[in-house]
C-alpha positions, -999 to +999 in steps of 0.1 A: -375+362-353-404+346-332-410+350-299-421+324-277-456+335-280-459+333-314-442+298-318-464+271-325-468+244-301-446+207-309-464+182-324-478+156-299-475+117-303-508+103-309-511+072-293-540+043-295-542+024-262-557-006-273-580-031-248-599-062-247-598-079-218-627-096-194-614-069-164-611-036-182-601-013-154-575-037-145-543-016-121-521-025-150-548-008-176-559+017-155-520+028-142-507+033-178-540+052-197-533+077-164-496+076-168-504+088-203-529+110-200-505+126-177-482+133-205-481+167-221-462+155-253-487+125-263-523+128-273-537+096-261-570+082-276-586+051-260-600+017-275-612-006-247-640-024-239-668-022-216-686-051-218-670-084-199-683-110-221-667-124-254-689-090-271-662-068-259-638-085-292-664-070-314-664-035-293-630-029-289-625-038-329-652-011-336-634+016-313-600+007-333-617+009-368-633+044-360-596+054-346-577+043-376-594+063-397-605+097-374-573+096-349-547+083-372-524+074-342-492+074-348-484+041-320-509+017-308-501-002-275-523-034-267-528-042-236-526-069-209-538-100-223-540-089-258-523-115-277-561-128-293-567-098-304-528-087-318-529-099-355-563-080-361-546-048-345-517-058-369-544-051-398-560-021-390-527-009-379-514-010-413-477+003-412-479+019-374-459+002-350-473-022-318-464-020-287-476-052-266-480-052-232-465-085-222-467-085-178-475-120-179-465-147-206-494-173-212-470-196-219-455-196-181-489-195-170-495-232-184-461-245-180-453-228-149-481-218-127-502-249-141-532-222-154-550-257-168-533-286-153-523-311-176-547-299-206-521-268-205-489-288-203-502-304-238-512-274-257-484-249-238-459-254-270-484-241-297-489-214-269-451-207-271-452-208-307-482-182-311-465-161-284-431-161-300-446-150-334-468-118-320-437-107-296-412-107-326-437-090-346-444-063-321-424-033-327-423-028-287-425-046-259-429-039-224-433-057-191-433-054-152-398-068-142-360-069-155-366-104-140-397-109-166-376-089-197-345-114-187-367-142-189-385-130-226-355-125-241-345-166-229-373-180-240-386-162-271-348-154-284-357-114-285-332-091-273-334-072-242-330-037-260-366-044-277-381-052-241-392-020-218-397-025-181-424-007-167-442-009-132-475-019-128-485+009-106-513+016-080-543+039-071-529+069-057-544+089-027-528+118-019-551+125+019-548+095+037-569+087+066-568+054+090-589+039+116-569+015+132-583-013+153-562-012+188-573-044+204-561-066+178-538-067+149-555-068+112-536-084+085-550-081+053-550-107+021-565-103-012-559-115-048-571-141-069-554-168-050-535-181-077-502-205-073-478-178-074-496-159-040-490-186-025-521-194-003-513-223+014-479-208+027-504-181+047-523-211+059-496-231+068-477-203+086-510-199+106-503-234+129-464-211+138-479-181+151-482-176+191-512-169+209-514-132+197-545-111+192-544-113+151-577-112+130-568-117+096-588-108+062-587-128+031-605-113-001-606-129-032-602-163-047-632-190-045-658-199-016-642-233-016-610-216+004-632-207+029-630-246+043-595-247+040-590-214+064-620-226+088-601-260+093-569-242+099-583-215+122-605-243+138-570-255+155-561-220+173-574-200+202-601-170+197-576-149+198-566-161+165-595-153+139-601-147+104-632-127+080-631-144+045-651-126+021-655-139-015-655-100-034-653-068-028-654-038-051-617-025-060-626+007-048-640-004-013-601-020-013-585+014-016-611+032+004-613+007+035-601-026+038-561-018+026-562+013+052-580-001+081-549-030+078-521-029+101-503-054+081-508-067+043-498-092+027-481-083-008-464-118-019-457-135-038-451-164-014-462-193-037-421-203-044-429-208-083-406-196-112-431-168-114-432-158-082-399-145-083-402-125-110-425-100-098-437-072-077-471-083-072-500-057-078-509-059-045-474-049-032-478-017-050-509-010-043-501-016-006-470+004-005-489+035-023-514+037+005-491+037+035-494+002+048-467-019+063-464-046+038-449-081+040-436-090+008-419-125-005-381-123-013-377-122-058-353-110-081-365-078-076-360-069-038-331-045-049-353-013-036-368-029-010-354-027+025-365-054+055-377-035+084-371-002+075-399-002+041-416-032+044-406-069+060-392-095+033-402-133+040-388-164+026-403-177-004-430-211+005-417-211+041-448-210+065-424-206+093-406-174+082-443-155+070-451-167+105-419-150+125-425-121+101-461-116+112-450-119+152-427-098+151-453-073+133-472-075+167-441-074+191-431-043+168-466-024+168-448+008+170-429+006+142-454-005+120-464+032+107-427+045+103-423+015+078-457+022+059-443+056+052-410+046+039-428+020+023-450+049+004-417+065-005-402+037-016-430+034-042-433+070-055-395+068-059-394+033-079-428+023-089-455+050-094-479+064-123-449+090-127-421+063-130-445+048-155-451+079-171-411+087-177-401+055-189-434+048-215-426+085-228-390+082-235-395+044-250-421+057-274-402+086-286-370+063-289-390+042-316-383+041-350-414+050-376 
């Protein structure tokens, strides 16, 4: 009989993460290679690019030739915005199964989000078409949301059991530290301002909020924002002010601006189809570093708790973002209870390690 010593060690899953996308260390990219890596039972070999231009097709194909035939993985997953590059995956590939990561459908982001304006509207059902054919040919699918799996299953007729839910995930810091400003109240925006963040609900909610010393930061999106915000600032008392600031590197986010906040803003507010269907990045990102976030009320609010883990707003309603904000500064006090809770919140529901569980057990659940 063999002891434990001498028993040789299981087999581990070798997995291909698969990547070619303009923003390679993308949270969603960057949470799930960790959540891997993290696992003791997969062997997890990486094929992503570095360059940002359309190069990176030719460097990530490279990578996945060179895998096929040293790695031989056993499961490839593509990643976020990988649909160009799924039916040359499907040849190298050869018999292995493909798992596709699906967070956001290009097909909503024409017809929903109006990605292209009109152009989109008139090319969004060959998008649906292409889309339909790679997620019925993947052998896997996962996504952020039961509100997102709910809604692939709708439109693309695929059945829920073939759809995985899986957080995005954040940067996690296990030491935080905090300089808070006193005199004032800093409430922090970033993101790439698109429909779904709702924007002009934070601007609009600006003309409801009293008097109070608030300095807000907005990060992100394009210089020609930066009108729109002076206009709306232009109206309120120096007590009201705001720091736009076109880009910052991700990690000056984690390592200054999200913990210097008092207050961030998570979203979505935007009110679109899509907006209620996620948990934005942002949110999670937010919550995982301690901050009090203010988050728009989805589908997916079912762990969230208003006041006590973060403060829930209505949806494209400038007036309630603006009542949610006030009472942030009438509530000062409270403001670091409910960053902790918030922090809990996320380790509990939407961490690297949630992400970790629920990739492992889909993958060994698959059939090859």
């Amino acid at each position: 009989m063999k002891t434990q010593s001498n028993l040789e060690p299981t087999p581990q899953l070798k997995v291909c993460y698969a990547l070619a996308y303009k923003a390679p260390k993308y949270i969603r990219t960057l949470s799930i290679i960790q959540a891997l890596e993290r696992e003791e039972k997969i062997h997890l070999t990486v094929a992503t690019n570095s360059s940002t231009n359309t190069f990176r097709y030719l460097e990530t194909t490279l990578k996945l030739i060179i895998q096929a035939f040293r790695g031989r993985p056993d499961i490839y997953i593509l990643g976020f915005r990988g649909h160009e590059l799924y039916w040359l995956l499907k040849l190298i590939a050869g018999n292995r199964p493909i798992v596709i990561d699906a967070l956001m459908s290009p097909y909503a982001s024409l017809v929903e989000e109006r990605k292209l304006g009109k152009a989109g509207l008139i090319i969004s059902n060959i998008i649906k078409i292409v889309e339909s054919t790679i997620l019925k040919s993947a052998d896997l699918i996962i996504t952020d949301t039961d509100s997102h799996s709910k809604y692939y299953s709708e439109t693309f007729s695929i059945s829920e059991k073939k759809i995985v839910t899986v957080p995005v995930g954040a940067i996690e810091i296990d030491h935080l530290t905090r300089t808070p400003v006193e005199s004032s109240l800093t409430i922090l925006f970033y993101g790439s301002f698109l429909p779904l963040h709702g924007v002009s609900t934070i601007v609009d909610a600006i003309a409801f909020i009293p008097d109070i010393p608030l300095h807000f930061i907005f990060i992100g999106g394009k210089l020609e924002y930066e009108k729109t915000l002076k206009k709306a600032f232009a109206k309120r008392t120096p007590t009201l002010s705001y720091k736009y600031i076109e880009s910052v590197p991700f990690d000056q986010l984690i390592d200054f601006y999200i913990p210097m906040a008092d207050v961030c803003l998570g979203g979505p507010f935007g009110g679109t189809k899509q907006a209620h269907r996620v948990i934005t990045g942002k949110t999670s990102q937010c919550l995982a570093l301690a901050r009090t976030t203010i988050i728009g009320e989805t589908n997916e609010v079912k762990n969230f708790k208003h006041k006590e883990n973060c403060l829930i707003t209505k949806q494209n309603d400038p007036k309630s973002l603006a009542e949610n904000i006030t009472w942030c500064w009438d509530n000062r006090d409270r403001l670091e209870k409910i960053g902790i809770e918030g922090r809990k919140m996320y380790f509990t529901h939407l961490s690297i390690d949630v992400i970790r569980a629920k990739l492992t057990t889909a993958l060994f659940n698959m059939n090859f």
